[in-house]
Chimera marker file (.cmm) of the C-alpha trace (Angstrom):
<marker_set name="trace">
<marker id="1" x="-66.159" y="-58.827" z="-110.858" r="1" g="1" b="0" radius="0.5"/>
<marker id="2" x="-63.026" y="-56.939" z="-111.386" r="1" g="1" b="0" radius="0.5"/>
<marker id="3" x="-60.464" y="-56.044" z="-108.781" r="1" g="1" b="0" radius="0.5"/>
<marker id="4" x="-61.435" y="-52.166" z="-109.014" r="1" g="1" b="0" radius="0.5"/>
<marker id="5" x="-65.094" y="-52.817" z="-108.796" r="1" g="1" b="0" radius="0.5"/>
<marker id="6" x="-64.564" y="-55.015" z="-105.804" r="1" g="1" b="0" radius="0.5"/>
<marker id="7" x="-62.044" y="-52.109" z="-104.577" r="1" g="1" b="0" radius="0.5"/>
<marker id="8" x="-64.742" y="-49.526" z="-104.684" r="1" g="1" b="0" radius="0.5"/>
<marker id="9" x="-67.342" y="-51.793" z="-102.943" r="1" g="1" b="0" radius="0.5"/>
<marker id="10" x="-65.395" y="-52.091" z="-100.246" r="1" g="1" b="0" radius="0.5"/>
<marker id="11" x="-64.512" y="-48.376" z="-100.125" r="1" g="1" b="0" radius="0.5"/>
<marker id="12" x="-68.292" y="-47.415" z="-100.565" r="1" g="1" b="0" radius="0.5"/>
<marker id="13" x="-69.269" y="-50.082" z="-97.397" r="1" g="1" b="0" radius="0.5"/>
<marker id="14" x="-66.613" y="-48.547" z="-95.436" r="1" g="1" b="0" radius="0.5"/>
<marker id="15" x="-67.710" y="-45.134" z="-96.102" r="1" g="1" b="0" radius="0.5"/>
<marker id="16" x="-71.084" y="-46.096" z="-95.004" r="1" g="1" b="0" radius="0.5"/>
<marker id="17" x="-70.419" y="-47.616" z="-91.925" r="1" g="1" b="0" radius="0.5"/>
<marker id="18" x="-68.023" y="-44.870" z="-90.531" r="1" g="1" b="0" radius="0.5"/>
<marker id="19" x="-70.891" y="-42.120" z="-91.670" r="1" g="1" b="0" radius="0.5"/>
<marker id="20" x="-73.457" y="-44.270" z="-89.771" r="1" g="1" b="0" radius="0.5"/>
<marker id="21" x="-71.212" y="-44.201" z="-86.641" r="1" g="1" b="0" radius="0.5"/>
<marker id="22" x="-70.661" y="-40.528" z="-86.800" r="1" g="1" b="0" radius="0.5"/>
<marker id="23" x="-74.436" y="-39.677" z="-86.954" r="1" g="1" b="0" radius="0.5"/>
<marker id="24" x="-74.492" y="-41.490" z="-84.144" r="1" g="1" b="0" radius="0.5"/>
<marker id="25" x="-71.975" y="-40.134" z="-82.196" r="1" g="1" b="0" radius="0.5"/>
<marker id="26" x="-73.104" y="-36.747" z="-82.440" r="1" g="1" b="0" radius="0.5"/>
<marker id="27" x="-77.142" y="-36.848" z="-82.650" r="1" g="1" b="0" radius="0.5"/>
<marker id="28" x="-76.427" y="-36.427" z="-78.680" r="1" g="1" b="0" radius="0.5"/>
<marker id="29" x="-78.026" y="-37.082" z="-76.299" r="1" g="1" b="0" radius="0.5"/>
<marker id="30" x="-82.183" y="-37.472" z="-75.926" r="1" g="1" b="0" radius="0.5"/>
<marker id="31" x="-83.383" y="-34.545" z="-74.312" r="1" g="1" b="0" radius="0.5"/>
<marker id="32" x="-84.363" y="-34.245" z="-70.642" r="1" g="1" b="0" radius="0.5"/>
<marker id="33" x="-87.926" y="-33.827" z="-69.773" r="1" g="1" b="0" radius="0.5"/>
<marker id="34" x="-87.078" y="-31.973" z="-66.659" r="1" g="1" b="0" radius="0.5"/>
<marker id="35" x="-84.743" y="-29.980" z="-68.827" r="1" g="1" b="0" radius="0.5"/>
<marker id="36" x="-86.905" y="-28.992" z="-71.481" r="1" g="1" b="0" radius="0.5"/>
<marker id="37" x="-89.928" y="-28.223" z="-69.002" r="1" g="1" b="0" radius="0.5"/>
<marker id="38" x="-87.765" y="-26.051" z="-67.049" r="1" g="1" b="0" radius="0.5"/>
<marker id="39" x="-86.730" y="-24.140" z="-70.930" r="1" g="1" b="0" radius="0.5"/>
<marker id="40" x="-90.770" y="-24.046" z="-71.292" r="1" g="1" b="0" radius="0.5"/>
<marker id="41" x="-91.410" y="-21.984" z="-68.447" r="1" g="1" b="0" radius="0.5"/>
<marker id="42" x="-88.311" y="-19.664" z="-69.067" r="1" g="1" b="0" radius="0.5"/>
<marker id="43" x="-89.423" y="-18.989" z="-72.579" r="1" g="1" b="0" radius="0.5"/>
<marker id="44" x="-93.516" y="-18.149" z="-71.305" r="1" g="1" b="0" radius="0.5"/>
<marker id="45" x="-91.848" y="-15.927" z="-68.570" r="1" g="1" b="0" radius="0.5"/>
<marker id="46" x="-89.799" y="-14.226" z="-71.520" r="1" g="1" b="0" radius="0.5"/>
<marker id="47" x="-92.728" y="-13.828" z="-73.199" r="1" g="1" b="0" radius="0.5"/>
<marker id="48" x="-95.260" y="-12.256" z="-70.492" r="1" g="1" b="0" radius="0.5"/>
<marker id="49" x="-92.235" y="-9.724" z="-69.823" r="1" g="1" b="0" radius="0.5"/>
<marker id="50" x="-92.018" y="-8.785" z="-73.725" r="1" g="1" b="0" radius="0.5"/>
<marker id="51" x="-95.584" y="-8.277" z="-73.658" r="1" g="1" b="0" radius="0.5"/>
<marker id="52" x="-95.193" y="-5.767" z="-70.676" r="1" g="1" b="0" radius="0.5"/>
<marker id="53" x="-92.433" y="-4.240" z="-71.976" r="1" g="1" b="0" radius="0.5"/>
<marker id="54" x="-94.595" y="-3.721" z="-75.679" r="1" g="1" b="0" radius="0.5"/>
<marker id="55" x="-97.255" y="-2.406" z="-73.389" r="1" g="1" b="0" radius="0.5"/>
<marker id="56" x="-95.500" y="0.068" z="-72.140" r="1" g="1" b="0" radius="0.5"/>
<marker id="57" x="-93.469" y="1.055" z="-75.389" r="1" g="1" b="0" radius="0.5"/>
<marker id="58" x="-96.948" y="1.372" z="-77.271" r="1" g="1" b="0" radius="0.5"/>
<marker id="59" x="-99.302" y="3.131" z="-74.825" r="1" g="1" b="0" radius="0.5"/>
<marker id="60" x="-97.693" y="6.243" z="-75.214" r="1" g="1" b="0" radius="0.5"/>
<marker id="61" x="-96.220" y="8.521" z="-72.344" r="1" g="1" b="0" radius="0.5"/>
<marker id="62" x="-98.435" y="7.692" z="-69.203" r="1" g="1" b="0" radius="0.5"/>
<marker id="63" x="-96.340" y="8.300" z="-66.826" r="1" g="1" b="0" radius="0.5"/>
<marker id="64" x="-98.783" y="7.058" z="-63.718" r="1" g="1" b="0" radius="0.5"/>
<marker id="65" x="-99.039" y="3.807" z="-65.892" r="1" g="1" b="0" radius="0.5"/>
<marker id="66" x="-95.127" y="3.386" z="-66.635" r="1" g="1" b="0" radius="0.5"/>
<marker id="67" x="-94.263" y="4.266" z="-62.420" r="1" g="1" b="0" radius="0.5"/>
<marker id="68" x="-97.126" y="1.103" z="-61.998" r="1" g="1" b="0" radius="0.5"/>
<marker id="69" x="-96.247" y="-1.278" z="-64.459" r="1" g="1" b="0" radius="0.5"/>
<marker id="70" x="-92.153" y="-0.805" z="-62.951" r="1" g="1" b="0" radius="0.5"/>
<marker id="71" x="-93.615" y="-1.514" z="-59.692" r="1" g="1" b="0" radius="0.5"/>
<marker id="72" x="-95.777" y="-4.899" z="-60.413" r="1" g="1" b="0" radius="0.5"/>
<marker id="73" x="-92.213" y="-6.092" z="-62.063" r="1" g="1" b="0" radius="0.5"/>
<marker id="74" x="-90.424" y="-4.856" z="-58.802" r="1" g="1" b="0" radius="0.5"/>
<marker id="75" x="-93.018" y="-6.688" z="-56.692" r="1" g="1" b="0" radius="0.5"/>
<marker id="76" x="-92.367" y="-10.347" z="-58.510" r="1" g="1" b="0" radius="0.5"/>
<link id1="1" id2="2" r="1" g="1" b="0" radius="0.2"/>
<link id1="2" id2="3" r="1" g="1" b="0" radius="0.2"/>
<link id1="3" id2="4" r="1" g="1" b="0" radius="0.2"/>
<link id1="4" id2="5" r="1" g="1" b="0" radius="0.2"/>
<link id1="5" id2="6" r="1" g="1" b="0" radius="0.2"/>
<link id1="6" id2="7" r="1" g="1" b="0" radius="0.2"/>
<link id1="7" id2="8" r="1" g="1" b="0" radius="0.2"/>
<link id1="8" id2="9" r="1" g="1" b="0" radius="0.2"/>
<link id1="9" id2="10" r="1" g="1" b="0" radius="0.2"/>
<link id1="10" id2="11" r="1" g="1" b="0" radius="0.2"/>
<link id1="11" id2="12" r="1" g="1" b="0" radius="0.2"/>
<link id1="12" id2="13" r="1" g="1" b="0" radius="0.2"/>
<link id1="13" id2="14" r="1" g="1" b="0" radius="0.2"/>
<link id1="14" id2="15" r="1" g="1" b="0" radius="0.2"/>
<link id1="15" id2="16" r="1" g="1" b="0" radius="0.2"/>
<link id1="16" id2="17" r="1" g="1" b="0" radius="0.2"/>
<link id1="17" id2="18" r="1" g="1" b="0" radius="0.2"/>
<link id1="18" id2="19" r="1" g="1" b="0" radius="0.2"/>
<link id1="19" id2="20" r="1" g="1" b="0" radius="0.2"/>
<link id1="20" id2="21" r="1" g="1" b="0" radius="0.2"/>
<link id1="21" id2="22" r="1" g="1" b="0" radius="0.2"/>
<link id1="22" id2="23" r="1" g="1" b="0" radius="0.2"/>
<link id1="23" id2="24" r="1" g="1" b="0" radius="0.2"/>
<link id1="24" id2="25" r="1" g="1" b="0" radius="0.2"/>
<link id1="25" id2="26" r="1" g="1" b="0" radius="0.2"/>
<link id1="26" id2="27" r="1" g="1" b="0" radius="0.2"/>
<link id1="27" id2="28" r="1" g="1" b="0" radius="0.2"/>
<link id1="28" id2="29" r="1" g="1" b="0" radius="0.2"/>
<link id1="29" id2="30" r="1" g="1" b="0" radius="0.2"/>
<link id1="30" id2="31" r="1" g="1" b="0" radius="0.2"/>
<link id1="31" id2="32" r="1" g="1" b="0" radius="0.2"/>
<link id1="32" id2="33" r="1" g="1" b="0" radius="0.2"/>
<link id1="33" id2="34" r="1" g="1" b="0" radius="0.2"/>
<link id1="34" id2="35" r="1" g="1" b="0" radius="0.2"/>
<link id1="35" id2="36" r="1" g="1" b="0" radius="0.2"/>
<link id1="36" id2="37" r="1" g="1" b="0" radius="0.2"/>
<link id1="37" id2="38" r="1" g="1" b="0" radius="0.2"/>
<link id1="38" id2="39" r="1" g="1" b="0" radius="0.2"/>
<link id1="39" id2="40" r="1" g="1" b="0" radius="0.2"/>
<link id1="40" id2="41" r="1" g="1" b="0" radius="0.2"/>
<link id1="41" id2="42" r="1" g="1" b="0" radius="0.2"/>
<link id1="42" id2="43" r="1" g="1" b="0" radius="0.2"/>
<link id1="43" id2="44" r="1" g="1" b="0" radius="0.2"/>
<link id1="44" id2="45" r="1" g="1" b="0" radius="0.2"/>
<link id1="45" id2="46" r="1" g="1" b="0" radius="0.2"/>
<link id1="46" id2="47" r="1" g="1" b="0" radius="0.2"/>
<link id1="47" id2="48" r="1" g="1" b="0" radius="0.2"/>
<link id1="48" id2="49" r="1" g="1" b="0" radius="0.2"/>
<link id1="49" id2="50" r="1" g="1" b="0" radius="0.2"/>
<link id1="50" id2="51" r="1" g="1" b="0" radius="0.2"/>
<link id1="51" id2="52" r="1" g="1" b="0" radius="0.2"/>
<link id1="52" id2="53" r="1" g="1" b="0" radius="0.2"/>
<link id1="53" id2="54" r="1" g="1" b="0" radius="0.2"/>
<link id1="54" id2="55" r="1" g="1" b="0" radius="0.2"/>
<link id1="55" id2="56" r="1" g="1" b="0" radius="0.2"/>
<link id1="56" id2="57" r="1" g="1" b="0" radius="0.2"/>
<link id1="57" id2="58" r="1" g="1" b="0" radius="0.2"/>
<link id1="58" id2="59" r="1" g="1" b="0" radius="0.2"/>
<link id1="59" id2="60" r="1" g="1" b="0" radius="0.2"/>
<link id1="60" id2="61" r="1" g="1" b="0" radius="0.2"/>
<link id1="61" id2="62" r="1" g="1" b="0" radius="0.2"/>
<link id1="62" id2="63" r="1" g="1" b="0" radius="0.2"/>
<link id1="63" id2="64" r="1" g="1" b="0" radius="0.2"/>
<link id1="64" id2="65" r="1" g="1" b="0" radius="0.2"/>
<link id1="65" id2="66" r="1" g="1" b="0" radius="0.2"/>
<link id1="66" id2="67" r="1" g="1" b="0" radius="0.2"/>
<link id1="67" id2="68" r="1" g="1" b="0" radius="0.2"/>
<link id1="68" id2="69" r="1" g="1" b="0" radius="0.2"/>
<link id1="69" id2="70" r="1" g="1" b="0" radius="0.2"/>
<link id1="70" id2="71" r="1" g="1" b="0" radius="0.2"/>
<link id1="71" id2="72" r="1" g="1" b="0" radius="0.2"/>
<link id1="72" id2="73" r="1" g="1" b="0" radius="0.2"/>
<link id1="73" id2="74" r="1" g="1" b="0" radius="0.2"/>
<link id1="74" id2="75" r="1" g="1" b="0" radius="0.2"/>
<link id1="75" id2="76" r="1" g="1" b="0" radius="0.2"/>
</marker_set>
């Protein structure tokens, strides 16, 4: 084995070893399952509003149904 080949084996194992410790360092941390269910029922709260809110955008100009749908979202 030459010098240079030897040089760039050690280079390469170095490289390797300091990419392995970054991907570790910054995956993070593992996620919280209190975390995430709390996310959960954020996002399927988002959601039933969106629906509302695409109810009321599509159904036209009813007023009676607008003033009710404003007040079951005033009631929660």
């Amino acid at each position: 084995m030459t010098p240079w080949t030897a040089i760039v084996i050690i280079v390469a194992i170095i490289f390797i070893s300091r990419a392995r410790r970054h991907r570790h360092e910054y995956s993070g941390p593992a996620p919280d399952a209190a975390y995430t269910a709390e996310l959960e029922r954020e996002v399927a709260d988002l959601r039933k509003r969106l629906e509302v809110l695409e109810r009321i955008a599509t159904d036209g100009n009813e007023t009676r149904r607008l003033a009710s749908e404003i007040e079951s979202l005033r009631d929660r």
